[in-house]
Biopython code that builds the backbone (N, CA, C, O; Angstrom):
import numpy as np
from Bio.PDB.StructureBuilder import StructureBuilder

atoms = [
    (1, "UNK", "N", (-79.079, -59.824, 80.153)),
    (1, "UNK", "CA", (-79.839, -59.525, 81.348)),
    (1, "UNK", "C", (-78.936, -58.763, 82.301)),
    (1, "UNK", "O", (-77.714, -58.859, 82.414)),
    (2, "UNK", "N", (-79.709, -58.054, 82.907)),
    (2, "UNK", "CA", (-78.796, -56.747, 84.009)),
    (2, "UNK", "C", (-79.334, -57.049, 85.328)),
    (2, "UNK", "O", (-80.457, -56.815, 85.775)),
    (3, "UNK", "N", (-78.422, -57.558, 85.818)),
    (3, "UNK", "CA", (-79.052, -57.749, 87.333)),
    (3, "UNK", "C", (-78.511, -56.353, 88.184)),
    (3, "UNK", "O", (-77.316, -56.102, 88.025)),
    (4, "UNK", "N", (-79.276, -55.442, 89.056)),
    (4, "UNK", "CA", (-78.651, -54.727, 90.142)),
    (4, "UNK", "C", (-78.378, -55.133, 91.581)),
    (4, "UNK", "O", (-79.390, -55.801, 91.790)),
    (5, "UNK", "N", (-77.784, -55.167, 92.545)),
    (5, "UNK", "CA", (-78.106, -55.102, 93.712)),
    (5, "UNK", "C", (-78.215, -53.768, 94.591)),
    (5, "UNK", "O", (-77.491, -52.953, 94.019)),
    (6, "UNK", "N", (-78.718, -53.247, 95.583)),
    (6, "UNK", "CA", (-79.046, -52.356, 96.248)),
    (6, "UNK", "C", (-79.965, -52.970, 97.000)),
    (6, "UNK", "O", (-80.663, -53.967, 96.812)),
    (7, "UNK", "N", (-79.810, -51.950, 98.187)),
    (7, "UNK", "CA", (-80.063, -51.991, 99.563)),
    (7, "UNK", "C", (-78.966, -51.693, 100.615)),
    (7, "UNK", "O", (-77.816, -52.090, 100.432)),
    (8, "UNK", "N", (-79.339, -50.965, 101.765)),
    (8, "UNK", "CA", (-78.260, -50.454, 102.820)),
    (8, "UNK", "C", (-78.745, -51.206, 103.771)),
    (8, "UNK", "O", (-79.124, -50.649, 104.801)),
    (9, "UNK", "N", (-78.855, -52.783, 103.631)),
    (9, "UNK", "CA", (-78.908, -53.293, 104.856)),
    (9, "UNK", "C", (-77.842, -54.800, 104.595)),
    (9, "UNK", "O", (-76.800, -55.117, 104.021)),
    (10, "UNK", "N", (-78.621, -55.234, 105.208)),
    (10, "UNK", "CA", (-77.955, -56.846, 105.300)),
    (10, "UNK", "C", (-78.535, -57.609, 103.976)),
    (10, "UNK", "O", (-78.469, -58.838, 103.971)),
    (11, "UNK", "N", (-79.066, -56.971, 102.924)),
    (11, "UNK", "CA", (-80.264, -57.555, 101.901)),
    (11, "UNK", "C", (-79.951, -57.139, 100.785)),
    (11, "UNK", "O", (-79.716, -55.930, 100.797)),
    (12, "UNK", "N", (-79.841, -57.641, 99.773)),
    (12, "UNK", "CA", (-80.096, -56.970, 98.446)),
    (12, "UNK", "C", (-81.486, -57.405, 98.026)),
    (12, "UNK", "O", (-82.200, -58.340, 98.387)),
    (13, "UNK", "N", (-81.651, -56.367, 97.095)),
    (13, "UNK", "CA", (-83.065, -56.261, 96.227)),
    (13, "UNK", "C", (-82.356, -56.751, 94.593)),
    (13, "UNK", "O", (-81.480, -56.060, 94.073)),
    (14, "UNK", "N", (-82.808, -57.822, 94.035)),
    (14, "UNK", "CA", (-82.660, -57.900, 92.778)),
    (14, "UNK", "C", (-83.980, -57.286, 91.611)),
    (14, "UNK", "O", (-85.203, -57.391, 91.700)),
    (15, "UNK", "N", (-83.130, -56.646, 90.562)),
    (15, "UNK", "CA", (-84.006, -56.712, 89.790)),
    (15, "UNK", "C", (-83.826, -56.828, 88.472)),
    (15, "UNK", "O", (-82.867, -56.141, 88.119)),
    (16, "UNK", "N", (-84.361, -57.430, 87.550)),
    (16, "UNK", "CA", (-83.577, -58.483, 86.309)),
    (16, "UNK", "C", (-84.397, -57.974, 85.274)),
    (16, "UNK", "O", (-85.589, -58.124, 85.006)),
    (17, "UNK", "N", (-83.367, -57.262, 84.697)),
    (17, "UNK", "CA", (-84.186, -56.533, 83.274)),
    (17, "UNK", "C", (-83.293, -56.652, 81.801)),
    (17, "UNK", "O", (-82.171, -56.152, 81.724)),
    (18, "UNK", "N", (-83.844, -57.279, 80.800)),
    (18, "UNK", "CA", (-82.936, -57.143, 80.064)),
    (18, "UNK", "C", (-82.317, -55.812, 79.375)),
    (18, "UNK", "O", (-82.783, -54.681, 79.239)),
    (19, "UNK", "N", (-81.237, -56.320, 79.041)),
    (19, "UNK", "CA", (-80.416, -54.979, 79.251)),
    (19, "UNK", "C", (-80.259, -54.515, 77.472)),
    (19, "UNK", "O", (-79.350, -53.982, 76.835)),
    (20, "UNK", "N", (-81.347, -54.917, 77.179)),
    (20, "UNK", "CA", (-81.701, -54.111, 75.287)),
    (20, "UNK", "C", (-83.305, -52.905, 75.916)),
    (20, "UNK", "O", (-84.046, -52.170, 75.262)),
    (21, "UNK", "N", (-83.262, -53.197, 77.266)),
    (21, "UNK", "CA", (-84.782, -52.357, 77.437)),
    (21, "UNK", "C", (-83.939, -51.235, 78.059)),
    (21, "UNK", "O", (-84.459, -50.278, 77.484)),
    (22, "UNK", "N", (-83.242, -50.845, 78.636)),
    (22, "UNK", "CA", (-82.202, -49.768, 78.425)),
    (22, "UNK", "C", (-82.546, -48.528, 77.661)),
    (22, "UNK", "O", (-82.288, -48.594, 76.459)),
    (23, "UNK", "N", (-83.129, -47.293, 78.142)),
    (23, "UNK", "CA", (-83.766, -45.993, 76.937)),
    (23, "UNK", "C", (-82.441, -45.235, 76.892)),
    (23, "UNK", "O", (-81.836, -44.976, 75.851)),
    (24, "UNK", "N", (-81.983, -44.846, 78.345)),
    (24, "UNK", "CA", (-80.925, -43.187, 78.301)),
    (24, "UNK", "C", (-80.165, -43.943, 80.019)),
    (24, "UNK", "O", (-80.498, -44.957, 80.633)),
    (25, "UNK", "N", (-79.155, -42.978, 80.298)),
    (25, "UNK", "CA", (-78.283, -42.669, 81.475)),
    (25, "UNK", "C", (-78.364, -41.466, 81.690)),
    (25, "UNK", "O", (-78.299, -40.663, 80.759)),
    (26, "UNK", "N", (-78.555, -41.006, 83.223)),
    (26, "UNK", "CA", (-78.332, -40.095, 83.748)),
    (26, "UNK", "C", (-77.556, -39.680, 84.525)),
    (26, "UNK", "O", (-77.788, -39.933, 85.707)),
    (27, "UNK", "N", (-76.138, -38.759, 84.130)),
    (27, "UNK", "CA", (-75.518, -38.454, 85.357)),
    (27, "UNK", "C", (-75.019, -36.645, 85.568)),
    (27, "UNK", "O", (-75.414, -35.708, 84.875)),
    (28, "UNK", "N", (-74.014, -36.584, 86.785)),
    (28, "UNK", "CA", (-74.016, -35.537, 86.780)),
    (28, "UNK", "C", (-72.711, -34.754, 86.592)),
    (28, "UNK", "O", (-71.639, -35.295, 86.861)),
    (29, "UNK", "N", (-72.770, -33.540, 86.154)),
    (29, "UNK", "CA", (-71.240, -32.998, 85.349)),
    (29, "UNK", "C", (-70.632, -32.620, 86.616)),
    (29, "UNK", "O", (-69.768, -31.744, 86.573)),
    (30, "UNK", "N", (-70.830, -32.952, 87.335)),
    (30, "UNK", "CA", (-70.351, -32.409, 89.132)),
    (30, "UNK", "C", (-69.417, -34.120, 89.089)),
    (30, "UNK", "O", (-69.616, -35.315, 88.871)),
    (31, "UNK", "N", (-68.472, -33.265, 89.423)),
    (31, "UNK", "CA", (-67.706, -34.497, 89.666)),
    (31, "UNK", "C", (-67.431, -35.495, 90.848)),
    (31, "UNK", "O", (-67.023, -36.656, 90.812)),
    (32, "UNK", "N", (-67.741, -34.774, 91.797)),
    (32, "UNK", "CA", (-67.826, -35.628, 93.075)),
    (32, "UNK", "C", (-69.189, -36.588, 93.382)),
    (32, "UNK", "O", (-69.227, -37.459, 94.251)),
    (33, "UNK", "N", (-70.374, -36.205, 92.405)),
    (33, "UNK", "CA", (-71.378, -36.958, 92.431)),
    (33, "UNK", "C", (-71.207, -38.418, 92.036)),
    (33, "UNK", "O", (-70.550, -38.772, 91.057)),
    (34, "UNK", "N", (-71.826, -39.217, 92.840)),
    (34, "UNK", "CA", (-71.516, -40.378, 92.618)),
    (34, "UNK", "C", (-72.995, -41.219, 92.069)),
    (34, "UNK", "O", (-72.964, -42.448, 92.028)),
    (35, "UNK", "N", (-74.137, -40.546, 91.702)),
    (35, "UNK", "CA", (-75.228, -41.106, 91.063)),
    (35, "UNK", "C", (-75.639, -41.475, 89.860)),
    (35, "UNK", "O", (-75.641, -40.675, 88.925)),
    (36, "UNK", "N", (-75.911, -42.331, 89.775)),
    (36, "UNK", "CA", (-76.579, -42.958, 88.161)),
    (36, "UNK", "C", (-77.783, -43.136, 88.250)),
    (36, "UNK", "O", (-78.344, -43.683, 89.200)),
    (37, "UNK", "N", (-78.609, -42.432, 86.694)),
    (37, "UNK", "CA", (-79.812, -43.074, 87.184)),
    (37, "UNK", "C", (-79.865, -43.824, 85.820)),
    (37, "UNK", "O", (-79.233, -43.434, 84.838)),
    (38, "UNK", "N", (-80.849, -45.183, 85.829)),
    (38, "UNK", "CA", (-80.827, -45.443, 84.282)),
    (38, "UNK", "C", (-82.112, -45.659, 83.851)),
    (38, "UNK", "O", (-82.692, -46.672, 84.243)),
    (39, "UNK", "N", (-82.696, -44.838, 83.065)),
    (39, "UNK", "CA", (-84.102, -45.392, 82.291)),
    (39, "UNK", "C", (-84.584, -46.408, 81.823)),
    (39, "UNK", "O", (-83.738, -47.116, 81.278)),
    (40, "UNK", "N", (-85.641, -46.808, 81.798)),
    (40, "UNK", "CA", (-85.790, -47.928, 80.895)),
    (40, "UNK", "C", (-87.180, -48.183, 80.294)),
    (40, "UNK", "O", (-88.247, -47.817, 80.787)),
    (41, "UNK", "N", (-87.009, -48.839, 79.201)),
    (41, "UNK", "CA", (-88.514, -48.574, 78.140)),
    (41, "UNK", "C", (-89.324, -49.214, 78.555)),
    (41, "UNK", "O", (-88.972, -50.253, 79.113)),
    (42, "UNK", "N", (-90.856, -48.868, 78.468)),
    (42, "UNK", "CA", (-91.354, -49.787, 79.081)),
    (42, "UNK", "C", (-91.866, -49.748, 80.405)),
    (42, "UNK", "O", (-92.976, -50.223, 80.646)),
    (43, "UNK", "N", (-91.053, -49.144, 81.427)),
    (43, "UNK", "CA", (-90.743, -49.375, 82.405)),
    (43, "UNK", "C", (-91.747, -48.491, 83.086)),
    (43, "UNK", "O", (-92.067, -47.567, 82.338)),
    (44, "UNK", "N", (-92.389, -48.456, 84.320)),
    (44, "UNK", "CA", (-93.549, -47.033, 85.170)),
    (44, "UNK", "C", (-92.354, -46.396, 85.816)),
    (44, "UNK", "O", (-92.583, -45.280, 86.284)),
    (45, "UNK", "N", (-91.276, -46.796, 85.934)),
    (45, "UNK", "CA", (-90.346, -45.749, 86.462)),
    (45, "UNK", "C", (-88.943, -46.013, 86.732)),
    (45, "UNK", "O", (-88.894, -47.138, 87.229)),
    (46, "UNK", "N", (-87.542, -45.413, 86.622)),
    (46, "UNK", "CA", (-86.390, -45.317, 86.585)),
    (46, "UNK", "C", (-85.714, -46.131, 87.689)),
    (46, "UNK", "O", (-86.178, -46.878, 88.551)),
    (47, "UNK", "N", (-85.003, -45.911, 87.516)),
    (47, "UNK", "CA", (-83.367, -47.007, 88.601)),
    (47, "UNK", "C", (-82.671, -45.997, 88.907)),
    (47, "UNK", "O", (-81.754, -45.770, 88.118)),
    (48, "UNK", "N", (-82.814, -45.033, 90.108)),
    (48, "UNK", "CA", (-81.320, -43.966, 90.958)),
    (48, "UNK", "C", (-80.648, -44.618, 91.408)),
    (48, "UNK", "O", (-81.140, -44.914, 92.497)),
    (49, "UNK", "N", (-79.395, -45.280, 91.232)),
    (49, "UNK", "CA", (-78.346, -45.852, 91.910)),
    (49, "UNK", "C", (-77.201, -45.033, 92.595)),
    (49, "UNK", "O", (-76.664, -44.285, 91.778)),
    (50, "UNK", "N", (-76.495, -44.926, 94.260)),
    (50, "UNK", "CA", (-75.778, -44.751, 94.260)),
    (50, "UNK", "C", (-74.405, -46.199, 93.788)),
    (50, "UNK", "O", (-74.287, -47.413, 93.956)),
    (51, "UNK", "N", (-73.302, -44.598, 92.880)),
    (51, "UNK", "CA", (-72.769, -46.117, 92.388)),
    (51, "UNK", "C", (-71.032, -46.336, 92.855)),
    (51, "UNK", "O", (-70.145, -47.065, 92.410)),
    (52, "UNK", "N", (-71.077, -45.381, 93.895)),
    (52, "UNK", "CA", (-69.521, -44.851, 94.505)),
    (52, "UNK", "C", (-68.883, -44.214, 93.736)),
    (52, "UNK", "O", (-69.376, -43.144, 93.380)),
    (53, "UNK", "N", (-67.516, -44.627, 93.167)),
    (53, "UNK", "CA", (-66.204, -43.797, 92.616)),
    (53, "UNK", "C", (-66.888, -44.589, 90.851)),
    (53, "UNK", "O", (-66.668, -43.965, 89.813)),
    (54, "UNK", "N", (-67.511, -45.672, 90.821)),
    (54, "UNK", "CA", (-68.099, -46.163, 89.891)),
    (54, "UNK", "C", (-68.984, -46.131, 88.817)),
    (54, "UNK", "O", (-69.057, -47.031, 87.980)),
    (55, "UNK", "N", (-69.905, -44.749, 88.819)),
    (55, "UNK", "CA", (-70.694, -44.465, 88.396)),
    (55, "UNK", "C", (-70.331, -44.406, 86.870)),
    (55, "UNK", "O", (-71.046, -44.939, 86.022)),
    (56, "UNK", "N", (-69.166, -43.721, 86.567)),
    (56, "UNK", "CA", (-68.771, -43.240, 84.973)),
    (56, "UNK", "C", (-68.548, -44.619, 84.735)),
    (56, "UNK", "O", (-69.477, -45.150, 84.127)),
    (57, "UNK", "N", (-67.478, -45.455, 85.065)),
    (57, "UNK", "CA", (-67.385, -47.015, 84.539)),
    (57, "UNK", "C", (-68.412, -47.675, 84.577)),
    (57, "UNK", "O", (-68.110, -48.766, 84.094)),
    (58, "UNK", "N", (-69.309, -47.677, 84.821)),
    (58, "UNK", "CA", (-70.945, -48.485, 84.856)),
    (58, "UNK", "C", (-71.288, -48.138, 83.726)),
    (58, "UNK", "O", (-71.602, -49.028, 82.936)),
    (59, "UNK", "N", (-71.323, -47.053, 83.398)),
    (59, "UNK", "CA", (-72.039, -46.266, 82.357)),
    (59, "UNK", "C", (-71.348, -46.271, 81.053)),
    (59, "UNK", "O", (-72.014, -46.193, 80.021)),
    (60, "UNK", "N", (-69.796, -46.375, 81.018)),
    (60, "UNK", "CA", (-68.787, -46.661, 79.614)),
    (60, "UNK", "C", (-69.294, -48.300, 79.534)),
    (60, "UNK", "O", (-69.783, -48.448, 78.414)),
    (61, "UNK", "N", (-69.350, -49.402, 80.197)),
    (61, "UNK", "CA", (-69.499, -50.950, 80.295)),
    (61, "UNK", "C", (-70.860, -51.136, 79.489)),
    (61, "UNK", "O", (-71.073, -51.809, 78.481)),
    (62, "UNK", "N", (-71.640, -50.404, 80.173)),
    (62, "UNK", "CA", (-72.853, -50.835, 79.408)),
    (62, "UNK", "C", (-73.383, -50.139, 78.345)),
    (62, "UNK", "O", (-74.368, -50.533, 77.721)),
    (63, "UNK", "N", (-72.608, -48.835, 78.038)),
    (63, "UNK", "CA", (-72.568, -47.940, 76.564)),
    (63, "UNK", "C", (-72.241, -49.269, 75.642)),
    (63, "UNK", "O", (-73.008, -49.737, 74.801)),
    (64, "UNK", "N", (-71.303, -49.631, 75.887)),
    (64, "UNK", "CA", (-70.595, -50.470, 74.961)),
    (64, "UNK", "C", (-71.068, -51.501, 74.618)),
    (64, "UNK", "O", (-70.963, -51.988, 73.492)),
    (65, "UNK", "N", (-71.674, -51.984, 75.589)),
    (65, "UNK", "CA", (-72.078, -53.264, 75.378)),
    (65, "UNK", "C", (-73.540, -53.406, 74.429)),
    (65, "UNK", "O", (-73.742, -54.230, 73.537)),
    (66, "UNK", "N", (-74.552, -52.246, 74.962)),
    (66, "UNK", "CA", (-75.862, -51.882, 74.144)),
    (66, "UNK", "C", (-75.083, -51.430, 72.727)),
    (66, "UNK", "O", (-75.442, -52.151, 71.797)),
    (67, "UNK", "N", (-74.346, -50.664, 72.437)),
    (67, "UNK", "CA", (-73.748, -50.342, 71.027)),
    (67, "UNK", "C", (-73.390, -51.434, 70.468)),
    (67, "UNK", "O", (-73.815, -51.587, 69.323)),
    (68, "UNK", "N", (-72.603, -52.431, 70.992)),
    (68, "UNK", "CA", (-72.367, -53.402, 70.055)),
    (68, "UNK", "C", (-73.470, -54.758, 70.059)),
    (68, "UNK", "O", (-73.119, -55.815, 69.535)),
    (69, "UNK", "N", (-74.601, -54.632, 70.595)),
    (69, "UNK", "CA", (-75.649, -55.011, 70.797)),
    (69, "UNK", "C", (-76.816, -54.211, 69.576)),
    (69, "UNK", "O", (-77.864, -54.794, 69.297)),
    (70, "UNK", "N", (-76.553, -53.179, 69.092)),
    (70, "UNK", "CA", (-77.338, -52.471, 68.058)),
    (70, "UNK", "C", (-78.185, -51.523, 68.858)),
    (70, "UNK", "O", (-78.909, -50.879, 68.100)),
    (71, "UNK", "N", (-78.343, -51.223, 70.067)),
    (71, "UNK", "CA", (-79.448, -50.872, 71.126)),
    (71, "UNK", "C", (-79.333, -48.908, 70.924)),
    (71, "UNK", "O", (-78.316, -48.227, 70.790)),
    (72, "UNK", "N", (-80.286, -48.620, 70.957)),
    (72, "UNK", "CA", (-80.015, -47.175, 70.534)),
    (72, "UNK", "C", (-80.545, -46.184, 71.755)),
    (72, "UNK", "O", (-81.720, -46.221, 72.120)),
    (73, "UNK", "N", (-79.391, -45.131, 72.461)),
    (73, "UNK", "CA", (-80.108, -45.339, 73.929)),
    (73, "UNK", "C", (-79.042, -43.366, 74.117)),
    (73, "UNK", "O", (-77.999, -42.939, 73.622)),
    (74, "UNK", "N", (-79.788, -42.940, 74.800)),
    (74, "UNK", "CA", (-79.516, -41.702, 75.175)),
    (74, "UNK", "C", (-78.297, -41.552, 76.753)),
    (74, "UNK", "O", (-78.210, -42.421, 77.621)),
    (75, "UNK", "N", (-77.658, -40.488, 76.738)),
    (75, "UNK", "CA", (-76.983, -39.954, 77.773)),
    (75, "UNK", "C", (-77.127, -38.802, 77.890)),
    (75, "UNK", "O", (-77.006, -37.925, 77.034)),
    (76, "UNK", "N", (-77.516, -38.686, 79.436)),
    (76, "UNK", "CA", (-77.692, -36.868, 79.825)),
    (76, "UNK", "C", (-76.703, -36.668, 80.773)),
    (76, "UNK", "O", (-76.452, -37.464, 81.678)),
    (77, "UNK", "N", (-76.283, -35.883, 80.627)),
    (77, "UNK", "CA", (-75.216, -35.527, 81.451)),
    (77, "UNK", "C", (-75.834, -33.352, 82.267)),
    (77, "UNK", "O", (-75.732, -32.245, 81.739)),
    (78, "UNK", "N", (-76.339, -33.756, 83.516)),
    (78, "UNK", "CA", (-77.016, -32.699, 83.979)),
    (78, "UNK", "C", (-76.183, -31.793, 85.009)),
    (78, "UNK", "O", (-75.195, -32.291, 85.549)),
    (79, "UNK", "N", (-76.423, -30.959, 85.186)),
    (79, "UNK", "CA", (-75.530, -29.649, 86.115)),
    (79, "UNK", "C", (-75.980, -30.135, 87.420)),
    (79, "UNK", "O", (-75.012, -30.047, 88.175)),
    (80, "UNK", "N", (-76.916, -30.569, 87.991)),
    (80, "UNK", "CA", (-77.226, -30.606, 89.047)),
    (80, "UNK", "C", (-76.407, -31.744, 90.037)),
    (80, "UNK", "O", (-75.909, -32.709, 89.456)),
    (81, "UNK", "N", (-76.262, -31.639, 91.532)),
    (81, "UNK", "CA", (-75.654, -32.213, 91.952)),
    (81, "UNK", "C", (-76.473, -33.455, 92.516)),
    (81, "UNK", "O", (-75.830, -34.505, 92.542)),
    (82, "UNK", "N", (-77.585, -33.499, 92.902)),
    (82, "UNK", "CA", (-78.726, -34.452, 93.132)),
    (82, "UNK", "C", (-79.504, -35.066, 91.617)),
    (82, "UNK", "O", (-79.759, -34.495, 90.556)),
    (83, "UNK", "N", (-79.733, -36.527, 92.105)),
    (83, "UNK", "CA", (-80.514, -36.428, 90.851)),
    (83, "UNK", "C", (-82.084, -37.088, 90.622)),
    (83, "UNK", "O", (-82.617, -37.427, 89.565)),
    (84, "UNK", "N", (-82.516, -37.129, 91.763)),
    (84, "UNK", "CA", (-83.146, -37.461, 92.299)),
    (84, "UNK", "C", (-84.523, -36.447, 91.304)),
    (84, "UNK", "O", (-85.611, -36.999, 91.138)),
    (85, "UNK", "N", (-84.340, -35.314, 90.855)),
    (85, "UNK", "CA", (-85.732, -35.371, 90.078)),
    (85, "UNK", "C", (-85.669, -35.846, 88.564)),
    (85, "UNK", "O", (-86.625, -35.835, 87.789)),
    (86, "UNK", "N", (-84.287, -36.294, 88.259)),
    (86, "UNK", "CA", (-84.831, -36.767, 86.943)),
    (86, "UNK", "C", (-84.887, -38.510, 86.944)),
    (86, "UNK", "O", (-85.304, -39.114, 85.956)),
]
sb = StructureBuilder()
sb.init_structure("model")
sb.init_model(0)
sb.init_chain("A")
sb.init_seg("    ")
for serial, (resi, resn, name, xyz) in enumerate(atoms, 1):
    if name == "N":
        sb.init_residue(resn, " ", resi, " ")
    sb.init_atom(name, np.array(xyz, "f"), 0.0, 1.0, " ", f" {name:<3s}", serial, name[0])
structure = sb.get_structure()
């Protein structure tokens, strides 16, 4: 199970998905971008996370973990510096 937190207040928002429903990662070849977005099957719509200096280590942690889990799951790696339309 994958819990996130987010929110820019005094609050987090949880949301608890298991983490074999996982489709693809989205990030960006711009290196100062700090966004992740992550898909998921199933799902009416995606997770944009800002994830700080963190984004690539989020994304190696849970590569790994779905791979040695058997989970079969995509990475895009996009030019754009926003990522907000995919």
């Amino acid at each position: 199970m994958i819990t996130m937190d987010f929110g820019p207040f005094n609050y987090n928002l949880h949301r608890k998905v298991p983490i074999d429903q996982i489709d693809a990662f989205t990030t960006s070849q711009k290196d100062k971008n700090n966004e992740l977005v992550i898909h998921f099957r199933g799902q009416e719509y995606d997770e944009r996370y800002l994830a700080k200096k963190h984004a690539n280590n989020i994304v190696r942690v849970l590569q790994r973990i779905l791979t040695v889990k058997g989970v079969v799951f995509n990475c895009y790696r996009v030019p754009d510096k926003k990522l907000r339309t995919f």
